[in-house]
VOGU-3710 file (C-alpha; in Angstrom, 3 decimals, decimal comma):
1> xxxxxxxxxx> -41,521/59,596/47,222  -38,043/57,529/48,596  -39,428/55,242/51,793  -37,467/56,424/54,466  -35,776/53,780/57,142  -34,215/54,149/59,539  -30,303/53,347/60,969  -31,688/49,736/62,331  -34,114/48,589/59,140  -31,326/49,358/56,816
11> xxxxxxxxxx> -28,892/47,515/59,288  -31,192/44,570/58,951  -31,943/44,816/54,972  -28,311/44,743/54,700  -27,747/41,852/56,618  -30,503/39,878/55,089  -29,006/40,965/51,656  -25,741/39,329/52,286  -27,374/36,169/53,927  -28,750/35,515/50,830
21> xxxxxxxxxx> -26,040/36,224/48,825  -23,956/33,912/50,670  -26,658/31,015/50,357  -26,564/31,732/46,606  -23,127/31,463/46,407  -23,373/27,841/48,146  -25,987/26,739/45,567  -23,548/27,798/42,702  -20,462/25,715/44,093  -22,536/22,893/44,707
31> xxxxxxxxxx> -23,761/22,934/41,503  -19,886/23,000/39,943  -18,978/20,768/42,102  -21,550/17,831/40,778  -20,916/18,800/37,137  -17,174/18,736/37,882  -18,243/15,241/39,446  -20,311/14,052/36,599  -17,581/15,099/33,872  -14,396/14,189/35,990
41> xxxxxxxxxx> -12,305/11,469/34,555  -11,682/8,543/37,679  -7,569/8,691/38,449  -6,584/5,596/37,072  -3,217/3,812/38,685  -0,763/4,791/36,739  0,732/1,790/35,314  4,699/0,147/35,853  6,211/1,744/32,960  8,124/-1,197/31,392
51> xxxxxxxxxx> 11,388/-1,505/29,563  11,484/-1,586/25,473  11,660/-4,622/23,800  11,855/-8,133/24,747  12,929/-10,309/27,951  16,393/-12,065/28,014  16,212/-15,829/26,348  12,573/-14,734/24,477  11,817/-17,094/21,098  13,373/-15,003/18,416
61> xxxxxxxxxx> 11,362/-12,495/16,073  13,726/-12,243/13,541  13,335/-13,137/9,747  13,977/-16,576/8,960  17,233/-17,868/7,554  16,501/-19,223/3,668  16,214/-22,547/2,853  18,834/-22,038/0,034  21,818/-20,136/-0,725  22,517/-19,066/-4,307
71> xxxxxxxxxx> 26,168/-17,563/-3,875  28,717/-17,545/-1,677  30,916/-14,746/-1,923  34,288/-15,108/0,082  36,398/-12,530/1,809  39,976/-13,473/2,472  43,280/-11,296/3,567  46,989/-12,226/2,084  48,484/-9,897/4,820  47,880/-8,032/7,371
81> xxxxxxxxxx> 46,089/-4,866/7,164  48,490/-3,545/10,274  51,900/-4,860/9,633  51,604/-6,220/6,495  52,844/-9,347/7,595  51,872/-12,574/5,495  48,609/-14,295/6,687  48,442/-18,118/6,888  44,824/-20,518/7,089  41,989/-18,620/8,500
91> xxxxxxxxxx> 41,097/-19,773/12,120  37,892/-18,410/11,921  34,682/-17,178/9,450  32,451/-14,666/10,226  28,812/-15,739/8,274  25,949/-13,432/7,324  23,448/-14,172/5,172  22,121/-11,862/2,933  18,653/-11,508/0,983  18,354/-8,889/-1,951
101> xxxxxxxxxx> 16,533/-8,326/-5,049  17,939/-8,241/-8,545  16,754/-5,668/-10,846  15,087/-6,722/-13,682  16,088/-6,520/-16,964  14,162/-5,962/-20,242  14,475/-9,060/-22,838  13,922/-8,615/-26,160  12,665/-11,484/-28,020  12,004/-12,005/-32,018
111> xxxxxxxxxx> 9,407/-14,416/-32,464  9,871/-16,393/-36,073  7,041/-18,131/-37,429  7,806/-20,135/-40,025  5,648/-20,613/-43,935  5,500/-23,587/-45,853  3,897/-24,405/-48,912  1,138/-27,349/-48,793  1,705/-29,353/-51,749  -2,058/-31,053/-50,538
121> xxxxxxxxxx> -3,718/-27,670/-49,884  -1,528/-25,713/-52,551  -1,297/-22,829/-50,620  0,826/-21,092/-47,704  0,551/-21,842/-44,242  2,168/-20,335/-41,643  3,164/-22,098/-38,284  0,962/-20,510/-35,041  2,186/-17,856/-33,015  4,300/-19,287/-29,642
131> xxxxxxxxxx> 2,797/-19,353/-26,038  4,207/-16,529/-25,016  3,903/-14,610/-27,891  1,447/-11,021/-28,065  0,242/-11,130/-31,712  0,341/-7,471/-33,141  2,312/-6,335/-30,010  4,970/-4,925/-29,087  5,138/-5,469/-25,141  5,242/-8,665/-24,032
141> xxxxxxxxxx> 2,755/-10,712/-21,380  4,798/-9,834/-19,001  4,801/-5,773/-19,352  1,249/-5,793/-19,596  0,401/-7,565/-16,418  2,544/-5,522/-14,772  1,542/-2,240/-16,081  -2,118/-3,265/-15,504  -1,313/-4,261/-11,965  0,077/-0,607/-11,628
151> xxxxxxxxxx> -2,764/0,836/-13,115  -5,765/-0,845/-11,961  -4,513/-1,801/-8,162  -2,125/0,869/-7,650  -3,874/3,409/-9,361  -0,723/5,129/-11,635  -1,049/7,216/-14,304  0,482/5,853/-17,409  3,311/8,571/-17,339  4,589/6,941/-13,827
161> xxxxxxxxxx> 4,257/3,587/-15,219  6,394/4,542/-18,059  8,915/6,128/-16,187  9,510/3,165/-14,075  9,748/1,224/-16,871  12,195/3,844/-18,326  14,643/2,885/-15,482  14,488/-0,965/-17,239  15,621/0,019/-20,438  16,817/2,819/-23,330
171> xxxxxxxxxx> 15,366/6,132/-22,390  14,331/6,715/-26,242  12,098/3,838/-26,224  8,399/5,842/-26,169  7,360/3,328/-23,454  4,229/5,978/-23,046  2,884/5,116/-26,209  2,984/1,756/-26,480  1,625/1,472/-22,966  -1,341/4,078/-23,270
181> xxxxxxxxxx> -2,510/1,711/-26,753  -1,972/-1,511/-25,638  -3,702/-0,459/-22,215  -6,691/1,338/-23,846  -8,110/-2,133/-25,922  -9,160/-3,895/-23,220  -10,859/-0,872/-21,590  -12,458/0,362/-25,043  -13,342/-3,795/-25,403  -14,881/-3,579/-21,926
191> xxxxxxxxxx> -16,847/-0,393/-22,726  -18,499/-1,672/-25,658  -19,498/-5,086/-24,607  -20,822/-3,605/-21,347  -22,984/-1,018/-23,118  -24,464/-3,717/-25,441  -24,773/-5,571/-22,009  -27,012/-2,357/-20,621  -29,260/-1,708/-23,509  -30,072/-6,011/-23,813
201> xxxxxxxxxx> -33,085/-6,489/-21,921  -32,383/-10,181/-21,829  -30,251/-11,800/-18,833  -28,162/-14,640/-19,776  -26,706/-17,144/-16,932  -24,878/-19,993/-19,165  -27,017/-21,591/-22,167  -29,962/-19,621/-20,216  -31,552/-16,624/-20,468  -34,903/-14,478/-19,670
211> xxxx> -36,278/-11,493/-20,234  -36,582/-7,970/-18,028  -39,506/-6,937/-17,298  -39,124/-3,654/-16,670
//
């Protein structure tokens, strides 16, 4: 069976009802407010914007001037570009100097190394190979450093190395080739002696050595 109440107990449940829904509406917004509190940012000053770059009379940044100057190349005027009316000394020059980078160009050198015949020895002997020389190559010091510097540092495939060489030289040159061969030695060299390296059980630190143990 329903309770029955009358006009003046429901009155009063209703009221009591919406006194404590009004106190638990107080406890929610306090709680947002300290999390709001807790989580809130402080308002910094905001700060003077300034204007770009530096004050008037500041040391100057820019790049310095070189030391030397490998040509000069001159400008001059016979007439005048607006009447065409003959020009006499210049009164004034106008100076800027210039840095810039040459390209490089591929040199092509034939090493000769010269035989004799050893009347002492009686037999032929042949003069050493030059400084600068690659024996059984056919890129010089130079290329290789380079291309290993692009390889190993810069990480390039050998088909970007090539075509930057390409830009050097004649197109029909098979820079590739030679590049990929002369490149893989050293790494095929490295391989081997480093595997022989793993399966030694021996360190060696100068003229000595000892054994691993385990």
């Amino acid at each position: 069976m329903c309770a029955s109440f009358s006009k003046e107990e429901l009155i009063k449940i209703i009221l009591d009802l919406d006194r404590e829904n009004q106190e638990l509406r107080e406890k929610i917004k306090a709680e947002q407010q300290k999390r709001n509190e807790k989580f809130a940012k402080p308002n910094a000053p905001k700060k003077r914007r300034m204007r770009p770059g530096q004050k008037p009379g500041h040391v100057g940044m820019t790049r310095p001037v070189p030391d030397h100057i490998d040509e000069i190349l001159e400008q001059t005027l016979c007439e005048c570009p607006a009447c065409h009316h003959s020009l006499n000394e210049s009164v004034e020059v106008i100076e800027q100097v210039q840095e810039d980078i040459i390209p490089a160009h591929v040199r092509v050198r034939k090493y000769r190394r010269q035989r004799y015949y050893c009347q002492g020895c009686q037999k032929i002997v042949t003069a050493p190979y030059h400084p600068q020389q690659v024996p059984g190559g056919y890129l010089g010091a130079n290329v290789l450093i380079q291309a290993a510097i692009l390889k190993y540092h810069h990480c390039l495939p050998y088909e970007k190395i090539a075509d930057m060489f390409t830009f050097l030289q004649d197109p029909a040159v098979a820079w590739n080739n030679n590049l990929t061969e002369r490149m893989i030695r050293p790494h095929v060299i490295y391989r081997n002696r480093s595997s022989k390296l793993m399966a030694d059980n021996t360190i060696r630190a100068g003229k000595m050595s000892c054994e691993i143990n385990g």
